[in-house]
C-alpha positions as a Python dict, from the first residue, in 0.01 Angstrom:
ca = {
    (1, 'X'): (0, 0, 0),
    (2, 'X'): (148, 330, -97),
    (3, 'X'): (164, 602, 158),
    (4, 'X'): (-82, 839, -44),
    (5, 'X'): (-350, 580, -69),
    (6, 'X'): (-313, 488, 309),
    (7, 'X'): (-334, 857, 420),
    (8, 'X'): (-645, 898, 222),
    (9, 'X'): (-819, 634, 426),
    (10, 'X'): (-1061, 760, 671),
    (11, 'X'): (-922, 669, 1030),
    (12, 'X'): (-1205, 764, 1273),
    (13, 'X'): (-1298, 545, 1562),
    (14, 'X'): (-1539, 300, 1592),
    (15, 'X'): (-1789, 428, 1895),
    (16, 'X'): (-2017, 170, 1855),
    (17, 'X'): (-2335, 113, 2033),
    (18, 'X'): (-2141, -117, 2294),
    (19, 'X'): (-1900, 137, 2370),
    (20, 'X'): (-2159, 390, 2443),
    (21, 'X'): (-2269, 155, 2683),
    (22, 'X'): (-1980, 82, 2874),
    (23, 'X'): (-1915, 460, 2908),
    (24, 'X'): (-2219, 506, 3100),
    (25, 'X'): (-2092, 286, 3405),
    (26, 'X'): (-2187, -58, 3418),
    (27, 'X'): (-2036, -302, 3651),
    (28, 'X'): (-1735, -482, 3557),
    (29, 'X'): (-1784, -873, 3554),
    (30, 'X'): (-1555, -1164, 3637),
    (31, 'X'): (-1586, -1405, 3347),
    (32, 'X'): (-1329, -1659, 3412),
    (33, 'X'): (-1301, -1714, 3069),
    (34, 'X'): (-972, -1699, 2930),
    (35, 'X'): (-990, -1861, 2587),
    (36, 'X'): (-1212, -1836, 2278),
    (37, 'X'): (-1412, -2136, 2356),
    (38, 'X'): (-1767, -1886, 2398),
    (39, 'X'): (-1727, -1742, 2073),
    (40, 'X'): (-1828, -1949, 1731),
    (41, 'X'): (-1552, -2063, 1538),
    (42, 'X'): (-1651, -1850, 1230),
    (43, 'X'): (-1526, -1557, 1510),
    (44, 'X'): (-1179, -1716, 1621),
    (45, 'X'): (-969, -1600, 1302),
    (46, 'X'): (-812, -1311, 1199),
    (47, 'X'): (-1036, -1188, 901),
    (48, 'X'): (-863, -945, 677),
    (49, 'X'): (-813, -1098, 334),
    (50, 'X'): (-527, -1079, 94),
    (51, 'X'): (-203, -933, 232),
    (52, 'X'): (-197, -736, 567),
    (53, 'X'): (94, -566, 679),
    (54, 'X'): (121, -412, 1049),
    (55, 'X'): (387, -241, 1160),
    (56, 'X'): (493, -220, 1493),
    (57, 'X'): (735, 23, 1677),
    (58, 'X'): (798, 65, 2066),
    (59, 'X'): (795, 390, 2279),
    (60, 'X'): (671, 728, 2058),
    (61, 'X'): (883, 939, 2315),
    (62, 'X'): (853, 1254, 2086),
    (63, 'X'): (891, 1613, 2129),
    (64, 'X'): (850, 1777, 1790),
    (65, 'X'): (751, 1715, 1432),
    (66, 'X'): (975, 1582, 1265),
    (67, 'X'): (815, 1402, 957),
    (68, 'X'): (934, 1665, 734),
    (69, 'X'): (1300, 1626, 754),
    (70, 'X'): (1465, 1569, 437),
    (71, 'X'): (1736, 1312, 575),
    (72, 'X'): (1712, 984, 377),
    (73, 'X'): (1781, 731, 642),
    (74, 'X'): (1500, 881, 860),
    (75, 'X'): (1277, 932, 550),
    (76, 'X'): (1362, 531, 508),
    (77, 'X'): (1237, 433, 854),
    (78, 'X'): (903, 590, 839),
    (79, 'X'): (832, 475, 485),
    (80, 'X'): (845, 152, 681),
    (81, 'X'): (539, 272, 865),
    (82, 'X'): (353, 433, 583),
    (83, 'X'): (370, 148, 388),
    (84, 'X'): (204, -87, 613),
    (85, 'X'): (-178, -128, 628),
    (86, 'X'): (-192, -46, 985),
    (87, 'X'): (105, 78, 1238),
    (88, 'X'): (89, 145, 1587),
    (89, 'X'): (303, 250, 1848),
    (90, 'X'): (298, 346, 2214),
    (91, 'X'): (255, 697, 2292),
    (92, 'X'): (515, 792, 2575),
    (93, 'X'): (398, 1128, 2741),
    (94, 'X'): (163, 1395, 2657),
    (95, 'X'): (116, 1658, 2424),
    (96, 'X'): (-50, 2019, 2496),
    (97, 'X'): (-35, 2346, 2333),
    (98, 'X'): (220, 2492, 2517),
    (99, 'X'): (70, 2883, 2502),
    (100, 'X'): (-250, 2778, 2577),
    (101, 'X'): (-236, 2490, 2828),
    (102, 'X'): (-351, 2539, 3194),
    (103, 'X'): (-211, 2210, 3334),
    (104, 'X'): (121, 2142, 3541),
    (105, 'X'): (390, 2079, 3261),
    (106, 'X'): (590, 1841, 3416),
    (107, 'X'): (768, 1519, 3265),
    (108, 'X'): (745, 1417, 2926),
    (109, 'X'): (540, 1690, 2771),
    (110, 'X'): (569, 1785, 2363),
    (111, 'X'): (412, 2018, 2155),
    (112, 'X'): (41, 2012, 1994),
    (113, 'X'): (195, 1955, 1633),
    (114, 'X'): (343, 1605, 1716),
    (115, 'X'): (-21, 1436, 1683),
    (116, 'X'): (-66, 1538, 1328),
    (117, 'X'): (325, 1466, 1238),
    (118, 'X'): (219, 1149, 1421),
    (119, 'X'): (-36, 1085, 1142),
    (120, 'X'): (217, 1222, 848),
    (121, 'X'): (453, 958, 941),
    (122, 'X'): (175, 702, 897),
    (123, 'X'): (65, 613, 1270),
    (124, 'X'): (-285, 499, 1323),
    (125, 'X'): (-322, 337, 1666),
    (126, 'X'): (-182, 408, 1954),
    (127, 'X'): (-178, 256, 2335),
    (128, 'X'): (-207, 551, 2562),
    (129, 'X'): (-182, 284, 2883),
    (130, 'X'): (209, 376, 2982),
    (131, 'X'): (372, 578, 3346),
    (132, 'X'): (360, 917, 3179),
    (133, 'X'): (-2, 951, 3131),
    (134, 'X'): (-23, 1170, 3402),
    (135, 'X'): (264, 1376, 3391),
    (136, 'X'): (69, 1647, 3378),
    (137, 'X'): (-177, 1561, 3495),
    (138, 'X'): (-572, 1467, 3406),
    (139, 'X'): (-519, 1794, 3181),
    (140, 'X'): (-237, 1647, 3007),
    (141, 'X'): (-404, 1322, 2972),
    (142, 'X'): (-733, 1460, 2783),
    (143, 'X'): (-512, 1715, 2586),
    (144, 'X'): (-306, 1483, 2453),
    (145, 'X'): (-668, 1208, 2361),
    (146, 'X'): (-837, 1525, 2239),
    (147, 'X'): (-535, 1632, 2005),
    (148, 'X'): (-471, 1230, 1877),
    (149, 'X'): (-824, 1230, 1826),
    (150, 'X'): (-811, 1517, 1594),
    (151, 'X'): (-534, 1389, 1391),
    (152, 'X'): (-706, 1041, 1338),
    (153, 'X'): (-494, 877, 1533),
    (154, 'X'): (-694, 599, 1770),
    (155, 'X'): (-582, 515, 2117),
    (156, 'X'): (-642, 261, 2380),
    (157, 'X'): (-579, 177, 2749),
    (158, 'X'): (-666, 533, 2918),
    (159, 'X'): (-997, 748, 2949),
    (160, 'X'): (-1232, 886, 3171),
    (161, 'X'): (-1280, 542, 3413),
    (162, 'X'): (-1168, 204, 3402),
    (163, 'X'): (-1455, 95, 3130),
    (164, 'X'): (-1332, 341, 2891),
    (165, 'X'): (-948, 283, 2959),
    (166, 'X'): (-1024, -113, 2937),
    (167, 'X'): (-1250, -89, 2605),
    (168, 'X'): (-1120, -152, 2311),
    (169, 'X'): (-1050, 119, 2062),
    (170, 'X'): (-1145, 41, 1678),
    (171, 'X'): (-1054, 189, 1386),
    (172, 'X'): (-1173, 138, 1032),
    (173, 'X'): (-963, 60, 718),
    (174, 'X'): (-989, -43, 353),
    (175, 'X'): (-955, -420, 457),
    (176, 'X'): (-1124, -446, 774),
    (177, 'X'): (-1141, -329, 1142),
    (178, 'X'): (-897, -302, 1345),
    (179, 'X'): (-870, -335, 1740),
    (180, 'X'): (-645, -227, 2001),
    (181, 'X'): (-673, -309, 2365),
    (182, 'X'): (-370, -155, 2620),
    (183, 'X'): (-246, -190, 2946),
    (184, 'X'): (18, -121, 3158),
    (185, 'X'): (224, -286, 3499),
    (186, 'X'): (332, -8, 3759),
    (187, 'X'): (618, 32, 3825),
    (188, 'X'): (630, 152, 4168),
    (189, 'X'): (376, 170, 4392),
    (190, 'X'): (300, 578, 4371),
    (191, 'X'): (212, 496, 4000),
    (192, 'X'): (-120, 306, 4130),
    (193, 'X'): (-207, 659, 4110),
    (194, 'X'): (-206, 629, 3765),
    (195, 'X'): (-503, 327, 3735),
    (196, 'X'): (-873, 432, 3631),
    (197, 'X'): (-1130, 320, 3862),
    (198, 'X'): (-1505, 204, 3758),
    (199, 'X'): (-1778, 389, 3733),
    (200, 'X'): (-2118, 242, 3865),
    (201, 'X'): (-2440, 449, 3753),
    (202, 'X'): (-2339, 793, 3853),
    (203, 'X'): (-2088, 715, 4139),
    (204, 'X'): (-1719, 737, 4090),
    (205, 'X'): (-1506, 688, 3801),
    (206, 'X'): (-1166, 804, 3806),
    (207, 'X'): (-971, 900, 3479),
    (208, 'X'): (-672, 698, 3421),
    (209, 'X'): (-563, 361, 3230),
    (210, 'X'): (-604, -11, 3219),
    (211, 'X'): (-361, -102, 3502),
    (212, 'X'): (-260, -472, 3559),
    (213, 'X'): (-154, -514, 3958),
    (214, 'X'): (58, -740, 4066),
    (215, 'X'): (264, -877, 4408),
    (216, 'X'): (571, -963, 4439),
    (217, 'X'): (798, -1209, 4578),
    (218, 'X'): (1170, -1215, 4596),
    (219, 'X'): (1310, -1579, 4600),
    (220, 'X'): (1648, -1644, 4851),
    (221, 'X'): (1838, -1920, 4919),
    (222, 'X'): (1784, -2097, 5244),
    (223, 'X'): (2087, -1934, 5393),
    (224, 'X'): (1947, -1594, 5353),
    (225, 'X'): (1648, -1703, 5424),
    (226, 'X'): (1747, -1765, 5796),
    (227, 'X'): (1922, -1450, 5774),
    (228, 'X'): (1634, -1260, 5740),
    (229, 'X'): (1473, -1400, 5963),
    (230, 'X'): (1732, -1293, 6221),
    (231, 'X'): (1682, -928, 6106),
    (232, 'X'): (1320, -996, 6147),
    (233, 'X'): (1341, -1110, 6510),
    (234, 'X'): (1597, -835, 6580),
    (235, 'X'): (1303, -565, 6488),
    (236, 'X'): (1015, -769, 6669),
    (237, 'X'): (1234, -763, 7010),
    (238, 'X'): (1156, -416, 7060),
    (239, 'X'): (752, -443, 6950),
    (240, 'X'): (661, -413, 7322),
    (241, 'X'): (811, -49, 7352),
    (242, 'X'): (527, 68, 7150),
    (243, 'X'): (129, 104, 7175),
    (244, 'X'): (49, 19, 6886),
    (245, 'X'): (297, -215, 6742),
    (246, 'X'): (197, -384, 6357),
    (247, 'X'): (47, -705, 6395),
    (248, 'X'): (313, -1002, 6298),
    (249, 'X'): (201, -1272, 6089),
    (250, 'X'): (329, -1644, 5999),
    (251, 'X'): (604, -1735, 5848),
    (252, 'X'): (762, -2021, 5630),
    (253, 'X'): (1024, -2098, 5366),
    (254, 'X'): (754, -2204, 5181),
    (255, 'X'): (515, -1905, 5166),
    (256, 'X'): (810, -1647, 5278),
    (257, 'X'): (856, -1325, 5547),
    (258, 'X'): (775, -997, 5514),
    (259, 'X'): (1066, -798, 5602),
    (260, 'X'): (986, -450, 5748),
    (261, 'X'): (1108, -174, 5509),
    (262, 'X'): (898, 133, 5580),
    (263, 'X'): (656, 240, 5862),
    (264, 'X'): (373, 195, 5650),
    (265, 'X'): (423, -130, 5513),
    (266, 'X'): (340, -27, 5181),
    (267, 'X'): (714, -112, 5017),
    (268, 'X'): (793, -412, 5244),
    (269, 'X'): (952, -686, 5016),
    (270, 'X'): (818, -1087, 5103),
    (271, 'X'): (1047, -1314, 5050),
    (272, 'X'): (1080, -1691, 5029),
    (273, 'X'): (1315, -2004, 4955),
    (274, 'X'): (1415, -2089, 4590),
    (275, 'X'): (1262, -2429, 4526),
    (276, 'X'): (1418, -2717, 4271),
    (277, 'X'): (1606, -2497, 4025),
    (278, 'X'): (1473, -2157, 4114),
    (279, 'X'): (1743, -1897, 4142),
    (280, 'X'): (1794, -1631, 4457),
    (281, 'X'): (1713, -1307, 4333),
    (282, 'X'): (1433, -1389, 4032),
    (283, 'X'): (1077, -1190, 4158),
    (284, 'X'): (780, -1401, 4181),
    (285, 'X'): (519, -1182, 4008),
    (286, 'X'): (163, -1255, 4103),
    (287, 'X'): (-119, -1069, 3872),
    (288, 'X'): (-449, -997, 4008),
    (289, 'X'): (-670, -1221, 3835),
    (290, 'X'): (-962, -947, 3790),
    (291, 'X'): (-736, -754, 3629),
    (292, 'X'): (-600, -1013, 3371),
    (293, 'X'): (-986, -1145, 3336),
    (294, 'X'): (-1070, -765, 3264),
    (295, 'X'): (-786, -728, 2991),
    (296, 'X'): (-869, -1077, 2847),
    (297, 'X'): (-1228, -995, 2767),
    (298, 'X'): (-1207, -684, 2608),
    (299, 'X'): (-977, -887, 2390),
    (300, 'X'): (-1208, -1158, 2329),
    (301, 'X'): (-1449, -935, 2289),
    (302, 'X'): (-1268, -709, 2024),
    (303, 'X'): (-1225, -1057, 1816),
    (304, 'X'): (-1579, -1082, 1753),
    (305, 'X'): (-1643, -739, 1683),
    (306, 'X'): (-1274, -680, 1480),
    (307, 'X'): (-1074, -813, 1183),
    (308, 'X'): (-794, -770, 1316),
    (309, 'X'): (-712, -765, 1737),
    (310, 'X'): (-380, -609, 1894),
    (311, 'X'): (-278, -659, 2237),
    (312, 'X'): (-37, -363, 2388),
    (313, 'X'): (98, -362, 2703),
    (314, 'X'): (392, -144, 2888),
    (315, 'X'): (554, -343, 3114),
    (316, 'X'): (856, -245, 3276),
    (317, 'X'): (930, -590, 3531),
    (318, 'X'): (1275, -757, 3554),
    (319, 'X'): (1359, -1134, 3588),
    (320, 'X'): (1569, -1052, 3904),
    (321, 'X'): (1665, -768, 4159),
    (322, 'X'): (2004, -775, 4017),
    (323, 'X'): (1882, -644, 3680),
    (324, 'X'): (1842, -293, 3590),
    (325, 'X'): (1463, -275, 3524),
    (326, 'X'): (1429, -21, 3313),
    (327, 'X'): (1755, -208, 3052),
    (328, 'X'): (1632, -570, 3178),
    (329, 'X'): (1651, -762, 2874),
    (330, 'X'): (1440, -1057, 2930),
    (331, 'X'): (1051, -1060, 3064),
    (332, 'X'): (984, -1212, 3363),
    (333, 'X'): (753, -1492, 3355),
    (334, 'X'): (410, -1333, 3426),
    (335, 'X'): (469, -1108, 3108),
    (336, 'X'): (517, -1439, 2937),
    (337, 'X'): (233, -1589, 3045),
    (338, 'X'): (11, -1285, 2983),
    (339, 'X'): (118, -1288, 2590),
    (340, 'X'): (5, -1677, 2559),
    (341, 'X'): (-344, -1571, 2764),
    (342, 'X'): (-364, -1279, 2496),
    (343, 'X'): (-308, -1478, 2174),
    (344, 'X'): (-559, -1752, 2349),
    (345, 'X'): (-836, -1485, 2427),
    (346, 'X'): (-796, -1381, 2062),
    (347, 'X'): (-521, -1136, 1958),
    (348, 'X'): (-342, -1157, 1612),
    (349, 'X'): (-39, -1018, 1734),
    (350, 'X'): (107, -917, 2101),
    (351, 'X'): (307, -574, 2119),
    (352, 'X'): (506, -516, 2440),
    (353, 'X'): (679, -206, 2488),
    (354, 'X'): (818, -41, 2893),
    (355, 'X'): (1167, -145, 2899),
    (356, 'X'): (1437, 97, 2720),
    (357, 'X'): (1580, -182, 2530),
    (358, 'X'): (1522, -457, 2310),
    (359, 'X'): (1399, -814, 2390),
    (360, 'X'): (1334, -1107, 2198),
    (361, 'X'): (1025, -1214, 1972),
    (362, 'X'): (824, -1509, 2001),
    (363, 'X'): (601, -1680, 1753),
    (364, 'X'): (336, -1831, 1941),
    (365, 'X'): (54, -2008, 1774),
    (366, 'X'): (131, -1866, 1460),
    (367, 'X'): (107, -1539, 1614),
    (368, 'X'): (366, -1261, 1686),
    (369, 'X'): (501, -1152, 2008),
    (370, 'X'): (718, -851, 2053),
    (371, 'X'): (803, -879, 2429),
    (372, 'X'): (1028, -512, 2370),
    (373, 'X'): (1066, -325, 2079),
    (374, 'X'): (1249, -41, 2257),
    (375, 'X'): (1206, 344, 2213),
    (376, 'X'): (1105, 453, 1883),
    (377, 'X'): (1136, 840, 1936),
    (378, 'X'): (1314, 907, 2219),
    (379, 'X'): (1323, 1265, 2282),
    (380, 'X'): (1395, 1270, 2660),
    (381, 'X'): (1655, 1542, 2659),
    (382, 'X'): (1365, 1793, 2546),
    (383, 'X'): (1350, 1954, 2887),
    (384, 'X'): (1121, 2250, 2920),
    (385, 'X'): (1324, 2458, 3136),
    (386, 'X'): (1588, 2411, 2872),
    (387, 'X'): (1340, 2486, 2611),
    (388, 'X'): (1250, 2816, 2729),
    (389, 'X'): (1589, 2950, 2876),
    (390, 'X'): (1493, 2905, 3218),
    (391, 'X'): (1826, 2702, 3296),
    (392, 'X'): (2168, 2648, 3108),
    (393, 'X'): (2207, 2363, 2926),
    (394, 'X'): (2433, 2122, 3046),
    (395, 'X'): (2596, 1844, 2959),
    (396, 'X'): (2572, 1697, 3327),
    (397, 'X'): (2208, 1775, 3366),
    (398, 'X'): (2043, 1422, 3492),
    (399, 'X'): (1793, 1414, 3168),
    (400, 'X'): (2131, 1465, 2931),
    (401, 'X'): (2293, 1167, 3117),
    (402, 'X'): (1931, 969, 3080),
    (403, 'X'): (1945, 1056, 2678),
    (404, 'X'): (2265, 971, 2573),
    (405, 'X'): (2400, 710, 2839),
    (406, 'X'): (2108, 540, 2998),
    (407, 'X'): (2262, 270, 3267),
    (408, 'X'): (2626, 332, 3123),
    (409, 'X'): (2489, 207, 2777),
    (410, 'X'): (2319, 324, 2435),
    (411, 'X'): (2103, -4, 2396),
    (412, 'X'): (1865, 252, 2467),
    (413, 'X'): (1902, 444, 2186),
    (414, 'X'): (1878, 124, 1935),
    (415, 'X'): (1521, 42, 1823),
    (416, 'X'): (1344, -240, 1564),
    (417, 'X'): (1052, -146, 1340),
    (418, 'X'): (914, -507, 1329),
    (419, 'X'): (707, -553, 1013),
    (420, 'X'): (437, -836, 1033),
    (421, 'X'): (311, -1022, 721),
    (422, 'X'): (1, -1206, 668),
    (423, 'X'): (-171, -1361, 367),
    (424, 'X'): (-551, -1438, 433),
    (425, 'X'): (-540, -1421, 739),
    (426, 'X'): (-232, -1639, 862),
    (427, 'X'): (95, -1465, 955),
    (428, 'X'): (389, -1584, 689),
    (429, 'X'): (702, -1380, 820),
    (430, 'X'): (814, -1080, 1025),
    (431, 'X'): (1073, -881, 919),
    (432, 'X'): (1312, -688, 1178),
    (433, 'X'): (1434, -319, 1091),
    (434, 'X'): (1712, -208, 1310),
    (435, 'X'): (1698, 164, 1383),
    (436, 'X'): (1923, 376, 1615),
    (437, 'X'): (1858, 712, 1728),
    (438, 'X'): (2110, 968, 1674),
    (439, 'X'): (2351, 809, 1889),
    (440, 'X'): (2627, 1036, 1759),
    (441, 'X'): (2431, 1296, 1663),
    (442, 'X'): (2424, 1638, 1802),
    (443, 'X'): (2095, 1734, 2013),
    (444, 'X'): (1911, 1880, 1754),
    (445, 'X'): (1881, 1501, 1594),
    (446, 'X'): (1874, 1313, 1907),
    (447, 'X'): (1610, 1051, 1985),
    (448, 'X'): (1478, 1063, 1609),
    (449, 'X'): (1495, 731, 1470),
    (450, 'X'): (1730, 676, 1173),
    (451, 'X'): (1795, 322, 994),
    (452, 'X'): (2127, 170, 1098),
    (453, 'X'): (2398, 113, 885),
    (454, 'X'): (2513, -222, 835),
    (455, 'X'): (2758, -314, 1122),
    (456, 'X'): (2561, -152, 1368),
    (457, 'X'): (2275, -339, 1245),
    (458, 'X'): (2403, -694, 1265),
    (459, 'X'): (2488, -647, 1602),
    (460, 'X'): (2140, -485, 1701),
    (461, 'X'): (1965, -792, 1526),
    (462, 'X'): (2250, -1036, 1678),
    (463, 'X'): (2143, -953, 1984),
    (464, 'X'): (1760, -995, 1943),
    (465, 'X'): (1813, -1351, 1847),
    (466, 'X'): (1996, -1458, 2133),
    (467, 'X'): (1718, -1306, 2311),
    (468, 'X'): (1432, -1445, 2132),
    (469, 'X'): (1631, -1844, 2180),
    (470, 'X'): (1425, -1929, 2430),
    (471, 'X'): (1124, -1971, 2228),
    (472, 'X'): (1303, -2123, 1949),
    (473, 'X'): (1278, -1851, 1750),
    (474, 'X'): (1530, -1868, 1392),
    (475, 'X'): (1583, -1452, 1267),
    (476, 'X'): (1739, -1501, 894),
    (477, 'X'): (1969, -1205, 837),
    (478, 'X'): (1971, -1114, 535),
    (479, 'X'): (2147, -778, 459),
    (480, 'X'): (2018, -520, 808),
    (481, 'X'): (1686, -689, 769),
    (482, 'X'): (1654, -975, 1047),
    (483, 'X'): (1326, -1215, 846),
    (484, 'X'): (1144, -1476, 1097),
    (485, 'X'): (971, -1713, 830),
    (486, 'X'): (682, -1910, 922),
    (487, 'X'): (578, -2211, 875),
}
């Protein structure tokens, strides 16, 4: 599809009848259904015919337009995204006119014009469900919906309560309709903040996004185990000094201690012993199942109403406490888990985005699973009071260090435009487009994706394979292009 005949397209959201209805407030229901076993076969398929490209691309951490820009090797990477039937993306941060907007500009805030560059470039969906969407603030979070919605540009995963956050978002297109359902993991636990709540008939309903909760457990050896438990009694010998001392519960190897870390108890860390070949340090994740049930049914749901269903999520966990979580190259189990339960419920393709790097691809079910595609645009050393003279720029400034040398590293600053094929429905072969973003550039070009040249690229899609080996995964590289052919 040429980029002239895709932009002509209409791109306006599907508010259909069902929509309306969620918006109003109804209850959220537990299903327990996790599969695709209620819906009639003719419903279980993907159903765009002929060939169907999507393209995918990781963390839309942008500033300012930059479509226009004459540079061939940029020009190349978003011809990558025009030419695709349907691209999407995850929007990282907000967007506001800055002379005109009332809100707290704070974080990761960029101009009014990058919604419509957005849609130049060829972007059509977006998740919105990511731990900037309130940067500034509920303002910032309806500016930035209000200007993607003018652009054409759908989004997913936030809005006005939890049934509009959770809903999916549809979107119209020459071949069928497309669906997009997004999430995201906090982080820490201030960013619960962050999560929409429900709305029931006229009572509550907070704006937010589609958050997936969790608990966490930190495995130890037996060793430490006994160790903290020493620590633990040490504390607990002076529990009588005080009124109203925190009530102490069991303990076990096998279902672990809490181990006081703060006076509220909100941060305290449980730990238990590594069984069989566990290994001290990995994090136990557990979900909350209404959560994942929530997430799984607006999937299902969008496969009988859609063509075509993506899931997006931005998740940010690490395997172990050792790892750097925001470079942790490898998702942790849940995140795993949640992909299969995604592809099961009914997407055709799984797009993961959070950590600043890359990590491997999985082809599950004859479906596509990007478990990190990295940061598209990354824009980060856009500060404002830079911007606007209010400070000096500096080289030594904590957002400079963030931009160019993330965690002592520019994996960061390397990116994949992953190009999915399909042919009637059924996925052939994903192609891998290495990108890097500026990394010796000055700071007028930095964070704008670019395609890597050729050594840079074979180590960029090196790398992804030995990530994606787990699940088996064979990347053909031929030329910078890394091809996954299915069979």
């Amino acid at each position: 599809m040429s980029a002239q005949h895709k932009r002509r397209q209409p791109s306006n959201r599907l508010l259909t009848t069902l929509t309306l209805v969620v918006l109003t407030g109804l209850t959220p229901v537990v299903s327990g259904q996790s599969d695709l076993s209620s819906l009639p076969e003719r419903d279980h398929m993907m159903s765009m015919s002929g060939e169907f490209v999507l393209a995918s691309v990781g963390d839309l951490m942008i500033r300012r337009p930059a479509s226009q820009l004459t540079d061939p090797e940029v020009q190349a990477v978003f011809d990558l995204i025009r030419n695709a039937d349907l691209a999407v993306g995850n929007m990282e941060g907000e967007l506001a006119n800055l002379r005109e907007f009332d809100g707290p500009l704070n974080g990761f805030v960029g101009t009014h014009e990058v919604a419509a560059d957005l849609k130049l470039m060829g972007f059509d969906m977006v998740n919105r469900a990511q731990n900037h969407l309130l940067d500034s603030e509920f303002a910032g979070m309806f500016s930035t919906n209000s200007l993607l919605d003018a652009a054409g540009i759908v989004h997913a995963g936030s809005g006005q309560n939890l049934q509009e956050a959770a809903a999916p978002a549809f979107l119209e297109l020459p071949k069928g309709r497309a669906a997009l359902i997004g999430t995201h993991a906090p982080i820490f636990p201030e960013h619960n903040r962050l999560a929409a709540t429900p709305r029931i008939g006229n009572l509550g309903g907070r704006p937010g996004l589609n958050m997936l909760n969790y608990s966490e457990t930190i495995l130890v050896s037996p060793q430490q185990y006994d160790a903290l438990l020493q620590v633990r009694e040490g504390f607990l010998q002076y529990r009588d000094n005080y009124d109203n001392p925190r009530p102490v519960g069991v303990v076990s190897p096998e279902t672990g201690v809490s181990l006081s870390a703060s006076s509220s108890g909100r941060n305290d860390p449980n730990y238990r012993v590594a069984r069989g070949d566990e290994i001290p340090g990995t994090v136990v994740y557990t979900v909350n199942e209404n959560d994942v049930e929530r997430i799984l049914r607006s999937i299902r749901n969008a496969r009988q109403l859609g063509d075509f269903v993506i899931a997006a999520a931005h998740i940010h966990q690490s395997q172990s406490v050792v790892e750097f979580q925001h470079l942790s190259t490898r998702p942790p189990e849940f995140y795993v888990e949640l992909a299969h339960k995604a592809i099961d419920a009914g997407a055709d393709a799984f797009v993961g985005t959070g950590v600043q790097t890359l990590r491997g691809v999985e082809i599950y079910k004859g479906k596509p699973i990007f478990y990190g595609l990295g940061e598209f645009f990354r824009e980060s050393q856009w500060e404002l009071p830079i911007a606007v003279a209010a400070a000096d720029a500096d080289q030594s400034r904590r957002m400079q260090q963030f931009s160019r040398n993330f965690g002592g590293s520019t994996q960061s600053l390397e990116s994949l435009v992953a190009t999915s094929h399909y042919q009637d429905g059924v996925l052939k072969e994903v192609r891998l487009y290495p990108t890097e973003l500026g990394i010796e550039k000055p700071d007028s070009r930095l964070g704008i994706p670019r395609m890597a040249e050729q050594g840079h690229a074979q180590r960029i899609l090196e790398r992804v394979t030995r990530l994606s080996d787990q699940w088996g995964t064979n990347i053909d590289v031929e030329g910078n292009v890394g091809i996954i052919r299915v069979n």
